[in-house]
C-alpha positions in Angstrom: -0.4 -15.0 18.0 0.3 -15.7 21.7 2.6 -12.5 22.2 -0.6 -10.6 20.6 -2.9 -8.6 23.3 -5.4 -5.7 22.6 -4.1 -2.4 21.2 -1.0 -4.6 19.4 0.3 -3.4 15.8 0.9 -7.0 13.9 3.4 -6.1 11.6 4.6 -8.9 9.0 6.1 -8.4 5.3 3.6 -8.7 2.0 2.0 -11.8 2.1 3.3 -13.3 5.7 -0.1 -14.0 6.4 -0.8 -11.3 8.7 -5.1 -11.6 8.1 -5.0 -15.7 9.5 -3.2 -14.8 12.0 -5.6 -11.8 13.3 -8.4 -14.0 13.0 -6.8 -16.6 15.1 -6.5 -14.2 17.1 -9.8 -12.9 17.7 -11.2 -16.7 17.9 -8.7 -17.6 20.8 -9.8 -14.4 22.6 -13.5 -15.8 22.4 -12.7 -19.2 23.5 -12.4 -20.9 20.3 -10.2 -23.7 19.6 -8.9 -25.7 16.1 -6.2 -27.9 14.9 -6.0 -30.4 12.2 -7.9 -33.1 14.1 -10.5 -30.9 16.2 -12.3 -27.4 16.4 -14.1 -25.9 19.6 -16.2 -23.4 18.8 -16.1 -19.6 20.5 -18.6 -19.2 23.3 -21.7 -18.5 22.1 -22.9 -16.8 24.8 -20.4 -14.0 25.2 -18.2 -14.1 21.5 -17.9 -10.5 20.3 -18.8 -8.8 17.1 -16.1 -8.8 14.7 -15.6 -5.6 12.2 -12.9 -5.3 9.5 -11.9 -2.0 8.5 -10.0 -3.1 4.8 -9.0 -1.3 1.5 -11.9 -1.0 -0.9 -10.4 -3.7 -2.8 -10.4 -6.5 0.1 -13.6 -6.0 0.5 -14.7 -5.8 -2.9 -12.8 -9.4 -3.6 -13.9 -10.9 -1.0 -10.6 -11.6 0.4 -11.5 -11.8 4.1 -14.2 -13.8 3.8 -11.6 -16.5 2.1 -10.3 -16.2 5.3 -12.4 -16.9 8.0 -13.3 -20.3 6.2 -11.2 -22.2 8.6 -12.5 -20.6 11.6 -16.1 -21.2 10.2 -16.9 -17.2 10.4 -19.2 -15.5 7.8 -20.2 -12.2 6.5 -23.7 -14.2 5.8 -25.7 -14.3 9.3 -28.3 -17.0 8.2 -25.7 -19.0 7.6 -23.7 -18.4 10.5 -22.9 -20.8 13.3 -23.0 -17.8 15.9 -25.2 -15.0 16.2 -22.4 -12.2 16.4 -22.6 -9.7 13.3 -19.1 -9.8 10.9 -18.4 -6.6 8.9 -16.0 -6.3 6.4 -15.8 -2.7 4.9 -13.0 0.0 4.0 -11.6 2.7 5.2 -13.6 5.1 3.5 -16.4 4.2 5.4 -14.8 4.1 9.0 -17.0 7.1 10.3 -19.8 4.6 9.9 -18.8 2.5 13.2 -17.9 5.3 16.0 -20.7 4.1 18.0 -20.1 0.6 17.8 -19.0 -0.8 21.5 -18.1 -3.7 22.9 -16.6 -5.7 19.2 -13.2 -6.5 17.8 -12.1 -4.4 15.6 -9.0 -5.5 13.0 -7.5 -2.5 10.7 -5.9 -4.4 8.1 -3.4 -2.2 6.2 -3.2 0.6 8.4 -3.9 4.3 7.3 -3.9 5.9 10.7 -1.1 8.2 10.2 -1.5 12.8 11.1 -4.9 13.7 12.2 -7.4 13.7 9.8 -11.2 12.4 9.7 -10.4 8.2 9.9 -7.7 8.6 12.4 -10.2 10.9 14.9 -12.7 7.9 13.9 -10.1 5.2 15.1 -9.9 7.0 18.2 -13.7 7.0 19.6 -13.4 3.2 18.3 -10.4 2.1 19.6 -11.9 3.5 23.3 -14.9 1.4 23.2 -13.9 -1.7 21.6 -11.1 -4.5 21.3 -8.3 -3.8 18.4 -5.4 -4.5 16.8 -3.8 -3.3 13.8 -2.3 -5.3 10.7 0.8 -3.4 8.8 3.1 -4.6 6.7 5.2 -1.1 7.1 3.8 0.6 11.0 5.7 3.7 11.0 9.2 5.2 9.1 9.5 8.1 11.8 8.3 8.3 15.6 5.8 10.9 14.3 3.6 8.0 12.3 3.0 6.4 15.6 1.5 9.1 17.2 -2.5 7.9 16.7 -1.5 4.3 17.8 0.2 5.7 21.2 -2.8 7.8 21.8 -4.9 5.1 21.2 -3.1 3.0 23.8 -3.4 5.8 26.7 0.3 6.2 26.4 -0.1 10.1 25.5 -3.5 12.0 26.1 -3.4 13.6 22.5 -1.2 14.6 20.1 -0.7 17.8 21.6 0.9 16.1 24.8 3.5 13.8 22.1 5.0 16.9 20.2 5.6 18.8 23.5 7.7 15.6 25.0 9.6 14.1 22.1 9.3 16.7 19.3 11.6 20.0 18.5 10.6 21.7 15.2 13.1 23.7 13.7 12.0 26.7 13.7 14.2 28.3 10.7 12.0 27.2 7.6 8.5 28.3 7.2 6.6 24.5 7.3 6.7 22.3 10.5 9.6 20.4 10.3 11.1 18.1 12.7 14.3 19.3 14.0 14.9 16.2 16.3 13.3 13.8 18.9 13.4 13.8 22.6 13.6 10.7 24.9 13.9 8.3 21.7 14.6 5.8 24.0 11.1 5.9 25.9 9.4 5.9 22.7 11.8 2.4 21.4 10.2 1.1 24.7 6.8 2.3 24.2 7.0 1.0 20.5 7.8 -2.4 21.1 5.5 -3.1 23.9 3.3 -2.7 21.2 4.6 -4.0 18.0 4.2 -7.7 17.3 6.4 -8.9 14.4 5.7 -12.0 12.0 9.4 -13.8 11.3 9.2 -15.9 8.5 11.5 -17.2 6.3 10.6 -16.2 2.3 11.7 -19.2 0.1 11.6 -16.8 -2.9 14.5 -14.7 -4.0 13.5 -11.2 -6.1 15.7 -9.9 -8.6 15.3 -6.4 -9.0 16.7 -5.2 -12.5 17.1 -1.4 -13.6 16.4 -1.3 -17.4 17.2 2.3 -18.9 15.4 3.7 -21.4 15.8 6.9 -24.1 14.0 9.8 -23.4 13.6 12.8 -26.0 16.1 15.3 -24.5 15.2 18.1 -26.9 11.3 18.2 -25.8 12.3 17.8 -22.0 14.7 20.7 -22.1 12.1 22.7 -24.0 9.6 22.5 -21.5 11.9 23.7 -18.5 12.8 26.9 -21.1 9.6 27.5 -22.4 7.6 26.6 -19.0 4.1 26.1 -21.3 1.7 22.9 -21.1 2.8 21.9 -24.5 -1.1 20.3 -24.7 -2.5 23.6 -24.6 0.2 26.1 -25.0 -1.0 27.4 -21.4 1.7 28.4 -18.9 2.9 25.5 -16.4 0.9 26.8 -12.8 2.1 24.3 -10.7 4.4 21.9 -9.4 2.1 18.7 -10.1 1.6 20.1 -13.5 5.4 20.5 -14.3 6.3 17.4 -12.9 3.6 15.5 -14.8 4.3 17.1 -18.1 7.5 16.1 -17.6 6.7 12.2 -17.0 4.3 12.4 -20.0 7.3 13.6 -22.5 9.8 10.6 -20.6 7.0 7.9 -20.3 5.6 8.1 -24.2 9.3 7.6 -25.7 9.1 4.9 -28.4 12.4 3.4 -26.9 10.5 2.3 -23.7 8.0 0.6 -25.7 10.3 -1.3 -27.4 12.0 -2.1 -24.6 8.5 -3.8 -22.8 7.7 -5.8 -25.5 11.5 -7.5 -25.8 10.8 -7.8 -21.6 7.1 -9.7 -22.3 8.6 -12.0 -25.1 10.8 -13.5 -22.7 8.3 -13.3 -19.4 4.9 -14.0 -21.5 2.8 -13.6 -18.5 3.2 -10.3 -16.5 1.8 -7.8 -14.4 2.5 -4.1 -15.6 1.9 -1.4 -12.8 1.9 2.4 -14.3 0.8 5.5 -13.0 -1.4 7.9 -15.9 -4.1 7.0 -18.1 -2.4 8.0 -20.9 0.1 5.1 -20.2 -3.2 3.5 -19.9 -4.2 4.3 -23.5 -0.4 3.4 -24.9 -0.4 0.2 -23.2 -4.3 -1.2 -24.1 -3.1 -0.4 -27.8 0.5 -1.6 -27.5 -0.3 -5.0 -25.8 -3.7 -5.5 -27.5 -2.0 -5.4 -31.0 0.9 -7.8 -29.9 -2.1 -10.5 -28.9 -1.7 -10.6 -26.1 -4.7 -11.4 -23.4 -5.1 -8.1 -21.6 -7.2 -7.1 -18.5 -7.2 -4.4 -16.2 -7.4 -3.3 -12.7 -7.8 0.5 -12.2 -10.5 3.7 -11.4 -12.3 2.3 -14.4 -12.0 -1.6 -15.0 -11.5 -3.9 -12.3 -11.4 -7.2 -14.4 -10.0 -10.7 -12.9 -6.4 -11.7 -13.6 -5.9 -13.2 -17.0 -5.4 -16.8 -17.9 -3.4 -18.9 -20.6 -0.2 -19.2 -22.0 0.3 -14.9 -22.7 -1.1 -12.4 -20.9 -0.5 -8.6 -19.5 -2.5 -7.6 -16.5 -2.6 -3.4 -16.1 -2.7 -2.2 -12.9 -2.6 1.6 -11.7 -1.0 2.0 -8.8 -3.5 3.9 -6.8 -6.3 1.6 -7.2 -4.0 -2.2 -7.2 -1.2 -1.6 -5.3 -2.3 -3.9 -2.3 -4.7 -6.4 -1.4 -5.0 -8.7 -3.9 -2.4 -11.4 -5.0 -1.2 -13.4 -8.1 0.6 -17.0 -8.2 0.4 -17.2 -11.6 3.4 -15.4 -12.7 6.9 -14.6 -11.6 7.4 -11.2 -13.5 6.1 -7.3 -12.6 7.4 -4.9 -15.5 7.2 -1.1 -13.4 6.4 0.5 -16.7 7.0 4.0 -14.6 7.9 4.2 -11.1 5.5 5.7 -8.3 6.8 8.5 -6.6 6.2 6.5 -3.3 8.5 3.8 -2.0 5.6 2.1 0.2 3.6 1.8 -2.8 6.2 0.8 -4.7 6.8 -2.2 -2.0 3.1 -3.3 -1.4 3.1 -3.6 -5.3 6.2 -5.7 -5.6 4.2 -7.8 -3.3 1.5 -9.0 -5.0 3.6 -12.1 -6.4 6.0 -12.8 -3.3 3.4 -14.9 -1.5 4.4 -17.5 0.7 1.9 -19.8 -1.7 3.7 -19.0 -5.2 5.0 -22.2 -6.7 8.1 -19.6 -8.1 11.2 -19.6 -6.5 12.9 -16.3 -8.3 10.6 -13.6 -9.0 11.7 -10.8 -11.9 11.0 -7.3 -11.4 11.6 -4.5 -14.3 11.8 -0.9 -13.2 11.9 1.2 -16.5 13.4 4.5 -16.4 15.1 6.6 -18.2 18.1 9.1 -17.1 16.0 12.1 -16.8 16.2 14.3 -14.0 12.9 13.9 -13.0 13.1 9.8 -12.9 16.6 10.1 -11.3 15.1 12.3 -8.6 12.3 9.8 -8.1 14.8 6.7 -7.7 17.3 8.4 -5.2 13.4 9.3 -3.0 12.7 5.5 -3.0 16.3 4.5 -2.6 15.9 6.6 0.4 12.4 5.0 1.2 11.4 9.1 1.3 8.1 10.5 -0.8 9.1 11.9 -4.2 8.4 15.5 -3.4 6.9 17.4 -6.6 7.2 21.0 -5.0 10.6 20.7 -4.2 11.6 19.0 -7.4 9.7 22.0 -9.2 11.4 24.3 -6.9 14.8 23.4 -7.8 14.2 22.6 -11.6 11.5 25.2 -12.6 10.3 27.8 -10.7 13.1 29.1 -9.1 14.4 30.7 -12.7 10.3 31.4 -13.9 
């Protein structure tokens, strides 16, 4: 907190406790003072308006508000010891605030990465406010940093960026990044910016591959016969093929088998999966075993189950991050997410500094398909699962 200053990325693992420490933070920078034995509050007269800019599902649980308990900050103005205003809302809805001056701004879980709609909001924010940035993973190449180095006057644009430090290689058709320039300017520029949270994990996570059957027969038939087998239709695209493919590897009865011999030993467990069809399979799979089953997706958001045997399904889109559980020790990856930042934010929701668990059990189920084997060198790699160029390679380059 005291190597923290305006324009800072606080960068700290899953569940380091990145959101205290911001709002310490802003209550130090507005005079305010607290220990165990004594709190001073933040100067009335000049304490600045604080706005969160969360995921829709912080702000939907409340999870900030938990927060600011010990600083005595609150959403609610009438009850409020201060007359500032405190807005917690999500990205989505970042256009909302580009006229807001003079507040603190925290982005919790960063999404300012290329050029799009929230990152030219971030901009006209981040020139006429106070802000710092919360990530638990800032940047994998110098080109993710681009909006924050902007933001901080080091550049003028992005324009100004990719004619210092960027060489595109010029022999494929896309822009892609030949090389860098001056890499060590930008290590300089990066850490006068990046604040990191060091903290020693007492949990140890044991990460177990369990392979599953597939049917080979319907997976090669697909690649010959290049139709939807739902509707008979031609494959048309790369999402299609690949997805088609998933469906054939994730429906196998052997993987089934194999969840339910995982849940008798680990009774209580959170099962992240991708498709609603998994969806479907695992409501009917889990419901008929009795277990206690809620959800957490684009169409239930239900609280985390209690008692002795439970299953908790989350899709990774919607649960990936901001919400946590201390109440188990095991997440079964019924299929694997073709990216390795989701994959990580999701292993997350259990390694919490507050767990009463020492060693935490992961399943990854997959199967030795080429599609799942693709997917699991992409994440080894910490690299996107790319669909097209899987489809490329597989599919369409003999259609």
């Amino acid at each position: 907190m005291k190597r923290l200053k305006n324009g800072n990325i606080l960068c700290g693992g899953v569940g380091s406790g990145k959101s205290r420490t911001a709002l310490a933070y802003y209550f130090k920078e507005q005079d305010g003072y607290f220990d165990e034995n004594k709190y001073e509050p933040m100067d009335y007269c000049k304490v600045k308006d604080l706005y969160i800019i969360t995921t829709a599902r912080k702000r939907d649980t409340l999870e900030w508000e938990s927060e600011m308990v010990p600083f005595l900050i609150t959403t609610h103005k009438e009850e409020s010891l201060y007359s500032h205003n405190v807005v917690v809302d999500s990205w989505n809805n970042i256009q909302k605030y580009v006229d807001v001056k003079g507040a603190f701004f925290i982005f919790d879980e960063q999404r300012v990465v290329g050029s799009g709609a929230w990152v030219k909001a971030f901009y006209k924010i981040t020139d006429k406010n106070n802000w710092i940035l919360l990530s638990a993973t800032p940047g994998d190449t110098w080109q993710d940093y681009i909006p924050v180095f902007v933001a901080n006057k080091f550049f003028k644009n992005k324009t100004e960026f990719i004619r210092n430090h960027i060489v595109y290689n010029h022999r494929v058709k896309f822009p892609k990044v030949d090389r860098y320039l001056e890499t060590g300017k930008l290590i300089k520029l990066r850490n006068s910016i990046l604040v990191t949270m060091d903290f020693k994990r007492h949990t140890v996570s044991h990460h177990e591959d369990v392979y599953v059957k597939y049917n080979i027969q319907d997976y090669k038939d697909l690649i010959r016969n290049r139709k939807n087998p739902a509707t008979g239709e031609p494959i048309k695209s790369a999402s299609e093929f690949c997805y088609e493919l998933r469906r054939i590897v994730n429906t196998d009865i052997s993987r089934q088998i194999v969840l339910m011999e995982i849940l008798e030993k680990h009774p209580k467990a959170i099962i992240f999966y991708n498709f609603d069809y998994e969806l479907e399979l695992l409501r009917q799979l889990c419901g008929s075993s009795g277990l206690n089953v809620a959800e957490w997706n684009g169409h239930n958001h239900q609280p985390i189950p209690t008692g002795e045997s439970w299953v908790y399904l989350v899709q990774y889109t919607a649960g990936a991050e901001g919400w946590n559980c201390i109440t188990t020790d095991t997440i079964i990856f019924y299929s694997e997410n073709y990216s390795y930042k989701i994959m990580e934010q999701s292993a997350g929701r259990i390694d919490r500094m507050t767990t009463p668990f020492t060693d935490l059990y992961y399943y990854h189920l997959k199967s030795r398909s080429g599609i799942e084997l693709a997917i699991a060198k992409s994440l080894r790699e910490k690299k996107e699962f790319n669909q097209s160029a899987f489809a490329k390679k597989h599919y369409f380059q003999n259609n």
